[in-house]
C-alpha positions in Angstrom: -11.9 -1.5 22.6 -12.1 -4.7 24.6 -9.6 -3.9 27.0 -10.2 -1.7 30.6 -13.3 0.8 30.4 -15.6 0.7 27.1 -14.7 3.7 25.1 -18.0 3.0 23.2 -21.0 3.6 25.2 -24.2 2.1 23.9 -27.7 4.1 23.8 -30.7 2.9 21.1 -30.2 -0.4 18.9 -30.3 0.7 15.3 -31.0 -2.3 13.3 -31.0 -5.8 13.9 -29.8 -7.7 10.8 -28.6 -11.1 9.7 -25.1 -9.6 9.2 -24.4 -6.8 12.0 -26.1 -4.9 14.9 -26.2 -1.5 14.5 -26.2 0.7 17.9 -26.2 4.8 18.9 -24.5 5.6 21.4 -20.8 8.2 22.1 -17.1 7.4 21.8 -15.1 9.9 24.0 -18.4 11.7 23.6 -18.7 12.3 19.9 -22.0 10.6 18.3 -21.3 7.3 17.1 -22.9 3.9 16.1 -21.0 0.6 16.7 -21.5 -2.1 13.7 -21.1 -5.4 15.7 -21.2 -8.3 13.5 -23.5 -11.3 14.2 -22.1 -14.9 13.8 -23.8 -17.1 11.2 -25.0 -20.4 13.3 -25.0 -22.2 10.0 -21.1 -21.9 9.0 -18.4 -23.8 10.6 -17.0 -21.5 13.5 -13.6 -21.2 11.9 -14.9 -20.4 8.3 -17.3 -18.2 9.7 -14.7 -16.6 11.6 -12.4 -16.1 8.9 -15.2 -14.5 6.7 -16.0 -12.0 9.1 -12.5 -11.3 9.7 -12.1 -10.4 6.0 -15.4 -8.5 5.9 -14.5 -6.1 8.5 -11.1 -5.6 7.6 -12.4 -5.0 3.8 -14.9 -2.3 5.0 -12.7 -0.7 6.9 -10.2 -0.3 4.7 -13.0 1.1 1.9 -14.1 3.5 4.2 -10.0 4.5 5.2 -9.9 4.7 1.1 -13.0 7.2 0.6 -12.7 9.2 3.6 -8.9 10.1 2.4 -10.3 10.4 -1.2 -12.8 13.2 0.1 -15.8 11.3 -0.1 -19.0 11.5 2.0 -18.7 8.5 3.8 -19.2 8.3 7.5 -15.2 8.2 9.3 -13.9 5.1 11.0 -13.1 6.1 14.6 -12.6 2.6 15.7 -11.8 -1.1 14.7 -11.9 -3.7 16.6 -11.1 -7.2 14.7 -10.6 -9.3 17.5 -14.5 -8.5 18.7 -15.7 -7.6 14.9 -16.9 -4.7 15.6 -16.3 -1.1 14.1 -17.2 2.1 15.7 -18.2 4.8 12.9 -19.3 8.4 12.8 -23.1 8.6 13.5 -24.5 10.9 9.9 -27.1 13.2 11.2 -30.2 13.4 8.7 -32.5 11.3 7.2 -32.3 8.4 4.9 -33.4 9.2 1.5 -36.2 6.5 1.7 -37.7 8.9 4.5 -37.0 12.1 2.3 -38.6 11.0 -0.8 -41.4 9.4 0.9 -42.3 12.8 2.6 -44.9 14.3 0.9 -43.6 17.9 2.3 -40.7 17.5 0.1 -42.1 18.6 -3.9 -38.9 18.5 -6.0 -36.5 15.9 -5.3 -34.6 15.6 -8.9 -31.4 18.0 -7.5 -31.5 15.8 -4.4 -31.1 12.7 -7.0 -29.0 14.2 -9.3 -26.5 14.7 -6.1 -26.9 11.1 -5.5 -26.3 10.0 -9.0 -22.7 12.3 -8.9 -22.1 10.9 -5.7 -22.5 7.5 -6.2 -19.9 8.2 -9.6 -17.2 9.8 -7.7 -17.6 6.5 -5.6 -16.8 4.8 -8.6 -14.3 6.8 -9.9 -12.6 5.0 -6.3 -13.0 1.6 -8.3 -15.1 0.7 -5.4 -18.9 -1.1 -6.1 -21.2 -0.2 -2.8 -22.8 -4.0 -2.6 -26.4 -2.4 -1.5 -26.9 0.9 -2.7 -30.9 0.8 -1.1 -32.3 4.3 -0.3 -31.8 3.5 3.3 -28.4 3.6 2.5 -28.0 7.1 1.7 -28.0 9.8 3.8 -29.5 13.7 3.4 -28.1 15.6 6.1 -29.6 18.7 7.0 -27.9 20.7 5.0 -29.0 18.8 1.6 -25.5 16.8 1.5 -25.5 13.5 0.6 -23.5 10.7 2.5 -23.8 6.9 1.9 -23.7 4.7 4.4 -23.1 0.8 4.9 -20.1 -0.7 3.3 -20.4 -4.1 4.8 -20.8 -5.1 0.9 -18.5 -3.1 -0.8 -15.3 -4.1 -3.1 -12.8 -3.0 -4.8 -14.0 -3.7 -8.6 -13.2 -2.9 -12.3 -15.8 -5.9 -13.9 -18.3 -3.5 -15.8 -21.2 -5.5 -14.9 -20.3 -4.8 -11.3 -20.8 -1.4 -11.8 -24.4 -1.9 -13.7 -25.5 -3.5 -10.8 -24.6 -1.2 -8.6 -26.7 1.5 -9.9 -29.7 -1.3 -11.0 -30.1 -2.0 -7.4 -31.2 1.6 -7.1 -33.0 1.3 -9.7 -34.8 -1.5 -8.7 -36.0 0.3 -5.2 -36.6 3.9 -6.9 -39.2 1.8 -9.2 -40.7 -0.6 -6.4 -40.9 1.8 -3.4 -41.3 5.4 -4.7 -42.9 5.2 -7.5 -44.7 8.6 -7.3 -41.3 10.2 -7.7 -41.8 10.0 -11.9 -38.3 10.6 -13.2 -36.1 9.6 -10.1 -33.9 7.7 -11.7 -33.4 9.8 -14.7 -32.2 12.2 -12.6 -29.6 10.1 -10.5 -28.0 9.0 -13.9 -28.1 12.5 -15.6 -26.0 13.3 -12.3 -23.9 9.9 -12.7 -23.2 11.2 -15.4 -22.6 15.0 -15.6 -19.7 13.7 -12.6 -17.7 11.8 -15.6 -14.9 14.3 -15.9 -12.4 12.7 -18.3 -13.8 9.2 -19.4 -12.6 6.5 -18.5 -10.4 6.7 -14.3 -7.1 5.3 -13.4 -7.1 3.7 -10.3 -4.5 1.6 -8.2 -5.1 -2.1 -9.8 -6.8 -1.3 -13.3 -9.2 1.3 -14.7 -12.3 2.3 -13.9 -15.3 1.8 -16.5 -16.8 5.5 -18.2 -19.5 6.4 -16.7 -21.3 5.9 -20.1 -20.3 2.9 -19.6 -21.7 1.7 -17.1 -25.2 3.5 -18.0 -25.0 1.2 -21.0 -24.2 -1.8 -19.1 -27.4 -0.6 -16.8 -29.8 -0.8 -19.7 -28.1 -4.6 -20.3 -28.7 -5.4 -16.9 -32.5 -4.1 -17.0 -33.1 -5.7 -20.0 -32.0 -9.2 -18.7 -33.9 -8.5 -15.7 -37.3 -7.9 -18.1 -36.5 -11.0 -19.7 -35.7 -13.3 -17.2 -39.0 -11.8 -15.1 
């Protein structure tokens, strides 16, 4: 990218955010979206420079990590850190806020309970999302769950990194669905019924149980209740 003809070629802005814009469009003809990050006026222009160097080339990397590990993630086609900017598979579906807010759909607790296991096995990765919102998961068509937007993610083994995670979903389950009664019961019974065997060994430490991390969930809520 950035050199002779675009291989990217734009189609529909996405999302306009502080961080990144998000656009449609093909790469060699395959549905993609380009993440092109936005500088931050209010930083020094080398710091902020630097920041978004290491931001891109973290995400990237995460996404390299889970893709090889088999997770649904979309796949990296395309980096580009000189012009911070990644090109990424475009996930065709609907974000889970539009699923559970569509009054079509009756039982959503095995669509949550795939999103609780799948937000484990990202775990299991010793990676923390950052912003695990409902409009950062994915349904495809077929029911499959992908997440989506690791411009926050880390590599992590603090417990309470974990708990927050998963409170951030809780947080948006409670505040913008709240006529889904049991959602987030379901996304933890399928955190976790995706434990396997305790506690994970990954590359740099080991991963918390998922028990764990449900109990440092309540800790987290219960701060939150009495802080509020």
């Amino acid at each position: 990218m950035g050199r002779g003809e675009p291989v990217f070629l734009p189609e529909a802005r996405l999302h306009l955010g502080a961080e990144a814009e998000v656009t449609a469009g093909t790469w060699f003809d395959l549905p993609a979206v380009m993440k092109q990050r936005r500088a931050r006026g209010w930083r020094h222009p080398d710091l902020d420079e630097r920041l978004g160097r290491q931001r891109l080339l973290a995400e990237a990397r995460i996404l390299l990590r889970l893709h090889r590990a088999g997770l649904p993630v979309p796949a990296l086609l395309d980096a580009d850190v000189d012009e911070n900017r990644l090109v990424l598979e475009q996930v065709e579906g609907r974000p889970l806020i539009d699923v559970l807010r569509d009054a079509s759909v009756d039982d959503v607790q095995p669509l949550l309970f795939a999103v609780g296991s799948t937000v484990r096995h990202l775990h299991a990765q010793a990676v923390t999302h950052g912003d695990l919102s409902t409009n950062n998961v994915m349904v495809r068509t077929d029911g499959e769950v992908v997440l989506i937007d690791f411009g926050l993610a880390s590599i992590e083994y603090d417990l309470e990194r974990y708990g927050i995670d998963l409170h951030v979903l809780d947080e948006v389950l409670g505040a913008s669905h709240p006529d889904r009664p049991g959602a987030m019961e379901a996304l933890e019974a399928g955190y976790r019924a995706s434990e396997h065997a305790g506690e994970v060994e990954a590359p740099g430490g080991t991963v918390p149980s998922a028990e764990d991390v449900l109990e440092r969930l309540g800790l987290v809520r219960s701060r939150v209740r009495y802080h509020g």
